[in-house]
C-alpha positions in Angstrom: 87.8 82.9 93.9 91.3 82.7 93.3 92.6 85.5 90.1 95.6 84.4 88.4 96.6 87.6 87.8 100.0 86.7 86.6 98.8 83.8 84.3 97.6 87.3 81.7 101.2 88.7 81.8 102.9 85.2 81.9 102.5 84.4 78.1 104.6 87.6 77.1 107.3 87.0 79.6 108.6 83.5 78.3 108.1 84.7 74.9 110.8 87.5 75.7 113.1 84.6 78.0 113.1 82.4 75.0 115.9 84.3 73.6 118.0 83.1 76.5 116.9 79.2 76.6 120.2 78.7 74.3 122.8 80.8 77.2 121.0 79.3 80.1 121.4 75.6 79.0 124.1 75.0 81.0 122.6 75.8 84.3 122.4 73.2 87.1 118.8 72.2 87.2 117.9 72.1 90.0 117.2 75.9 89.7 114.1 77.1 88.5 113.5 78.4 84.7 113.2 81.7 85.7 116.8 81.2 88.3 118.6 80.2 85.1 117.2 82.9 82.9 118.5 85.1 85.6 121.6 83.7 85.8 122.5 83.5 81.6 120.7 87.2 81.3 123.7 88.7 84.6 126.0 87.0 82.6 124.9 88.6 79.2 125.5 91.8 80.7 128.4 91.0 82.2 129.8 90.2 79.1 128.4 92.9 77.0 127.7 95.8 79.3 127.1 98.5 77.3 123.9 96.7 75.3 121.0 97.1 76.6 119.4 94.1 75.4 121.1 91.9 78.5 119.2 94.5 80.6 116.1 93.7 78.8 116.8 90.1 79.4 117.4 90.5 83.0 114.4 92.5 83.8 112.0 89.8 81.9 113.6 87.0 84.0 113.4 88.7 87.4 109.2 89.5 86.7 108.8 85.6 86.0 110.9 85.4 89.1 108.6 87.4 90.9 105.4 85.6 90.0 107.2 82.2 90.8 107.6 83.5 94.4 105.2 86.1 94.5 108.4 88.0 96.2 108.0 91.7 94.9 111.1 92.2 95.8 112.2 90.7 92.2 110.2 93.6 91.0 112.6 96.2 92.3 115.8 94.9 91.1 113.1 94.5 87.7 112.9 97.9 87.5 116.3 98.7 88.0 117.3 96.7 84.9 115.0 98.7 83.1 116.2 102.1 84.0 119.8 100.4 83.1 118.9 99.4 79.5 116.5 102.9 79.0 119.9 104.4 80.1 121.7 103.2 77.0 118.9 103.2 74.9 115.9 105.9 75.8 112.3 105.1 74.5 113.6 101.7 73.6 110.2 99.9 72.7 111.0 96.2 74.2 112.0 97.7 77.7 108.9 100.3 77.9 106.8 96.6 77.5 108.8 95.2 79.9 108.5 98.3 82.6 104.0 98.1 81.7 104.5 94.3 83.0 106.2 95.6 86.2 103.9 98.0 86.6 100.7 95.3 86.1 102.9 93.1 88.7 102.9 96.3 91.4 99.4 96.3 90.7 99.8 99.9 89.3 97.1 99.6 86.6 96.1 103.0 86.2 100.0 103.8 85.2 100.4 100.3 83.3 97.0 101.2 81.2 98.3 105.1 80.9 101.9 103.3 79.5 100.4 100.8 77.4 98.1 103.6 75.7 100.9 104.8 75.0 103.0 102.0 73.1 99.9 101.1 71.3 99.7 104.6 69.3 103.5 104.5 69.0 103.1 100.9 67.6 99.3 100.1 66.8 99.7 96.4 66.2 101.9 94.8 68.8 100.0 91.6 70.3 101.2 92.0 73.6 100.9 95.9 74.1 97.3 95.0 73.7 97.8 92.0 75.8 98.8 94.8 78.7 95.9 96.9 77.7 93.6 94.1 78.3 94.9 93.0 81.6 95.1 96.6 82.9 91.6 97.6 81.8 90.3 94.7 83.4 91.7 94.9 87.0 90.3 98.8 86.3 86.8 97.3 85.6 86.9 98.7 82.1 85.4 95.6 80.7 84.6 96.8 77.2 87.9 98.1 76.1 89.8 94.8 77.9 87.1 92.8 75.8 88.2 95.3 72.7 91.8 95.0 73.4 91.8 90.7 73.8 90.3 90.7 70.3 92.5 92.8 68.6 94.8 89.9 69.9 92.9 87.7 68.4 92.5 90.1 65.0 95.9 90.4 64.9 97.5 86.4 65.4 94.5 84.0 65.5 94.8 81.6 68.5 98.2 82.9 69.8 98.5 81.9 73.9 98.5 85.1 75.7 95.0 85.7 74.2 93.4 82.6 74.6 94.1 83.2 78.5 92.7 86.5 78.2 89.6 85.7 76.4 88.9 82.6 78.8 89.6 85.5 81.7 87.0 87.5 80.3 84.8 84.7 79.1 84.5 83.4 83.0 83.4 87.2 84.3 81.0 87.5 81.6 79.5 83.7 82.7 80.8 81.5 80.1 82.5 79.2 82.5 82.7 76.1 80.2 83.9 78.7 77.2 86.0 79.9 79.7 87.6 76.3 79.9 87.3 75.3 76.6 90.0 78.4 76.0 92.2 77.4 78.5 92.1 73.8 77.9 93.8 75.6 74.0 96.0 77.7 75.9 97.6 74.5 77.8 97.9 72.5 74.7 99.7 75.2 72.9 102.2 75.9 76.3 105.6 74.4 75.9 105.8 71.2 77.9 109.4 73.0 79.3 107.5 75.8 81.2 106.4 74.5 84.2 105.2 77.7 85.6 103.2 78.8 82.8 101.3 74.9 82.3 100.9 75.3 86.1 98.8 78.4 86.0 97.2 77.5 83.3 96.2 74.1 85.1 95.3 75.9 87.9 92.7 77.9 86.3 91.1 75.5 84.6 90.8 73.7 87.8 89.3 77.0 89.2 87.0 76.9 86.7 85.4 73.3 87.2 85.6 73.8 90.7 83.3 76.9 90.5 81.1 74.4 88.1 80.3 71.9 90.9 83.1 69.6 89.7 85.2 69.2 92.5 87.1 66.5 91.9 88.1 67.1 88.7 88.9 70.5 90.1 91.2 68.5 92.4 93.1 66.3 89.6 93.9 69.7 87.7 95.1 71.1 91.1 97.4 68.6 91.9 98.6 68.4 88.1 99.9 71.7 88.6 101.7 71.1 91.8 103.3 67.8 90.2 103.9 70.4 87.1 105.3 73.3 89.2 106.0 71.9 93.3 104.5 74.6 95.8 103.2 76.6 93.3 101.3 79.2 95.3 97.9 79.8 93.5 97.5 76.1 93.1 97.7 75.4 97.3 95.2 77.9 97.7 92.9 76.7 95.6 93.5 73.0 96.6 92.7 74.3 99.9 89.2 75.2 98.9 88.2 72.6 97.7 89.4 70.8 100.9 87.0 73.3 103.1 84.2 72.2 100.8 85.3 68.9 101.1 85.1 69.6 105.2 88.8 68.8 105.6 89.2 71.7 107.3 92.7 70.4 109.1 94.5 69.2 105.9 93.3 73.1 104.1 95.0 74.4 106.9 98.2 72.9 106.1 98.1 73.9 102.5 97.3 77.2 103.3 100.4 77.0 106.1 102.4 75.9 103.2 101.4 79.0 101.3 101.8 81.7 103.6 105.4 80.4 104.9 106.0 80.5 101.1 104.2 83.8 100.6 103.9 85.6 103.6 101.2 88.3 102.3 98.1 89.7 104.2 96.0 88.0 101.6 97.1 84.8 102.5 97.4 84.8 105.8 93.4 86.2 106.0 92.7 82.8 104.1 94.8 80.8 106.8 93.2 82.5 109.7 89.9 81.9 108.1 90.9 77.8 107.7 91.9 77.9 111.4 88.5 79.4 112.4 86.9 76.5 110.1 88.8 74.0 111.7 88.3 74.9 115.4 91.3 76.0 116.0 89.7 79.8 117.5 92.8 81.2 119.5 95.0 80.5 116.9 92.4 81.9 114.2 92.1 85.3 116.4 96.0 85.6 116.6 95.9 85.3 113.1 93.3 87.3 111.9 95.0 90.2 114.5 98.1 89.9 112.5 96.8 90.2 109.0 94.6 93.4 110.2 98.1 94.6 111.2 99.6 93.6 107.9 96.7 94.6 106.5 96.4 98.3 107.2 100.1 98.8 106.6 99.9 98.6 103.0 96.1 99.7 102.9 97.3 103.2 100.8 99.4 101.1 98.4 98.0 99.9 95.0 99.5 96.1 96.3 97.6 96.1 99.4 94.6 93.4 100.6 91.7 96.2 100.8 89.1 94.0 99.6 90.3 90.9 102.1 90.4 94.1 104.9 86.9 95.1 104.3 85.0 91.5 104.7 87.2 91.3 107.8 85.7 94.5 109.3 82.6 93.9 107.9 82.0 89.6 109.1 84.8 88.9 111.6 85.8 92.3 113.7 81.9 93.8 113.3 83.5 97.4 112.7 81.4 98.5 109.8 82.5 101.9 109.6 85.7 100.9 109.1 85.1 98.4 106.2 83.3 101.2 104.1 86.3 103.5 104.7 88.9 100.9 102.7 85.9 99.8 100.6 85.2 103.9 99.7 89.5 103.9 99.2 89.4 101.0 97.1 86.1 101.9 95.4 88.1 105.6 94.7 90.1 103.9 91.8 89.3 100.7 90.2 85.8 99.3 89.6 86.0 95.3 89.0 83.6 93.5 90.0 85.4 92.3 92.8 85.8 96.0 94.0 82.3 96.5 93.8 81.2 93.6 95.2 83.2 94.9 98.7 81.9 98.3 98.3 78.2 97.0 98.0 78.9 94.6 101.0 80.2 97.7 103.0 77.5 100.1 102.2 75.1 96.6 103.5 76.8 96.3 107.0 76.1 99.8 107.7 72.7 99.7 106.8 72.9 101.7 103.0 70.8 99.0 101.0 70.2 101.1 98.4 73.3 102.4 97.6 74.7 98.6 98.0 72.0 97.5 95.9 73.0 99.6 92.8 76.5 98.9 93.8 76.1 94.9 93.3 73.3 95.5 90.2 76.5 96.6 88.3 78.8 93.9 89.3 76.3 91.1 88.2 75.0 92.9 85.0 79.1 91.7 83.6 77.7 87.9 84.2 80.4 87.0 86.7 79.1 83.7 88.8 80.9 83.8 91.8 79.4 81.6 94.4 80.2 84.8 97.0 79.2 87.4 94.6 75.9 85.9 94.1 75.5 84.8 97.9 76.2 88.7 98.7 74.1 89.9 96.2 71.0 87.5 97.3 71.2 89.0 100.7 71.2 93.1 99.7 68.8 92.0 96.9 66.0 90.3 100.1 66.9 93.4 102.2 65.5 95.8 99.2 61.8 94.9 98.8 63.0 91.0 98.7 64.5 91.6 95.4 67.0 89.4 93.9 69.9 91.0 92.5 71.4 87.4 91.3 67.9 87.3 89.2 69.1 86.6 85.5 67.7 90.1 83.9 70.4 91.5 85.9 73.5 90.2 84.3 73.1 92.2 81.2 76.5 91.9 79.4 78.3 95.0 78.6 79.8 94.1 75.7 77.1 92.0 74.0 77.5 91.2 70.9 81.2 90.9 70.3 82.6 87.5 69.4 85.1 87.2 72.4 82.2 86.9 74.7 79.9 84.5 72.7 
């Protein structure tokens, strides 16, 4: 399953870099939005140095930079933009927002949620400091309060875009896949036909969605939509290249996925490429590969922003080190508790022969409702190795926040 992580903090970003649209219409186009945002915001505080609202600017424009890329490297200079504007104004509310959305983009959720607590009881009915509340309880696992949090966005502006994403996030890990879309297929027609990026995620979700649903080639439509709506867009060759390997095009997933990781250089995408190359015969080129991501891989294993989860199902499946996959699933499992987390953890205790303990593990991931194909495939397997139990069985996926309307 491919998250869009960045689709949740999207929405509030081109909200901010709407105040530059007017300074940055003179920019050559063939630069990206975000390029020109970055561009009119330098020259904002260039020209007025000693306000921090250029800073403010800047900072917003280098985070959509960042999830255009995926280069964290726009984070940093981020950062530094902030610390320029809290310079001239301290506990200045818009910049504290913007620093949560760098922290959500480091993946440094238990800070982001810690910060965003914090705005909320300074300022109890900002949309978007609920927006980060949301997004940072659910990479945490705290589905209740993200559910809480997304309808307070909802309370507060009825059918505003960054909660419509949110809910259909929600909806899909609770099971409502076709809810799920349904919201999207709102937050697309409410997205400005002028951000590409932001329609492209968007696309590529809902294309995620009917792919998980069986509909592949409608999947496949919405996946190259995006791409004509935002060229190389990252998330969207990834998830064209699954539906290739379940199309058996193994070669032509490759070369997406080539395309990705020469883009994106991460361990996360290159485990997906060397995966492809195993798929499509290509073995010594697949062992190279999966070599060089454990590499990558354990070097940014103590990092929030690391590819734990990718590094455990290596160990685990591929190398056939179990040990090792339940030490980074037991570091991983040591601070967030998404079902994705969980789902490693449980297949980590299972390699090294703890079926209990992975049993209970994965009974709590399905009781949210999530339908991953590899959740429920992982879950089958610990659930026949415990007294042929099936821990996909529907009694299972209790919902932990029944009841509320975001989830019906």
């Amino acid at each position: 399953m491919k998250r869009i992580i960045s689709l949740l903090c999207m929405t509030m970003v081109v909200a901010t870099l709407a105040a530059t649209q007017s300074v940055a219409g003179g920019a050559s186009t063939g630069l990206s939005q975000a390029a020109q945002n970055i561009a009119a915001a330098r020259q904002a505080v260039h020209d007025k140095p000693t306000e921090y609202a250029g800073y403010n600017l800047l900072a917003t424009a280098l985070v959509q930079r960042a999830q255009e890329t995926s280069d964290d490297s726009f984070y940093t200079q981020a950062e530094d933009a902030v610390q320029q504007s809290l310079a001239l104004a301290p506990n200045n509310f818009d910049t504290q927002k913007i620093r949560i959305s760098i922290l959500l983009g480091e993946h440094e959720y238990p800070d982001a949620l810690e910060a965003a607590q914090a705005l909320n009881k300074r300022v109890p009915d900002d949309v978007m400091v609920y927006g980060w509340l949301s997004d940072a309880n659910t990479e945490l696992g705290n589905y209740v309060d993200a559910e809480t949090a997304t309808q307070w966005m909802l309370n507060l502006r009825p059918g505003n875009l960054p909660a419509l994403t949110r809910a259909a996030h929600l909806r899909e890990l609770f099971g409502d896949t076709e809810g799920a879309y349904e919201l999207m297929d709102l937050a697309y027609q409410s997205a400005s036909p002028t951000e590409s990026l932001e329609r492209a995620s968007i696309l590529t979700q809902m294309g995620h969605l009917r792919f998980t649903s069986g509909s592949t080639d409608a999947a496949e439509k919405l996946f190259q939509q995006a791409l004509t709506s935002f060229p190389g867009y990252p998330t969207a060759l990834g998830n064209l290249a699954e539906v290739r390997i379940a199309q058996k095009r193994y070669a032509e997933a490759v070369v997406l996925l080539q395309q990705r990781y020469q883009d994106v250089p991460n361990a996360g995408n290159l485990y997906e490429l060397a995966d492809a190359l195993r798929l499509a015969g290509r073995e010594g080129e697949a062992r190279n590969a999966f070599t060089e991501f454990e590499t990558k891989s354990l070097a940014e294993s103590s990092k929030r922003k690391n590819s734990n989860r990718e590094l455990v199902f290596y160990y685990a499946d591929r190398a056939r080190q179990p040990a090792k996959a339940l030490k980074v699933a037991q570091q991983e499992y040591a601070w967030r508790r998404d079902v994705y987390t969980l789902d490693a953890y449980a297949w980590a205790l299972h390699v090294n022969g703890r079926d209990e303990e992975a049993r209970k593990q994965m009974e709590t991931a399905m009781a949210v409702g999530v339908r991953d194909a590899s959740l429920l495939s992982h879950a089958r397997e610990i659930g026949l190795q415990n007294r042929n139990v099936d821990a996909a069985d529907p009694d299972l996926r209790r919902s932990v926040a029944a009841g509320m309307p975001l989830s019906r």
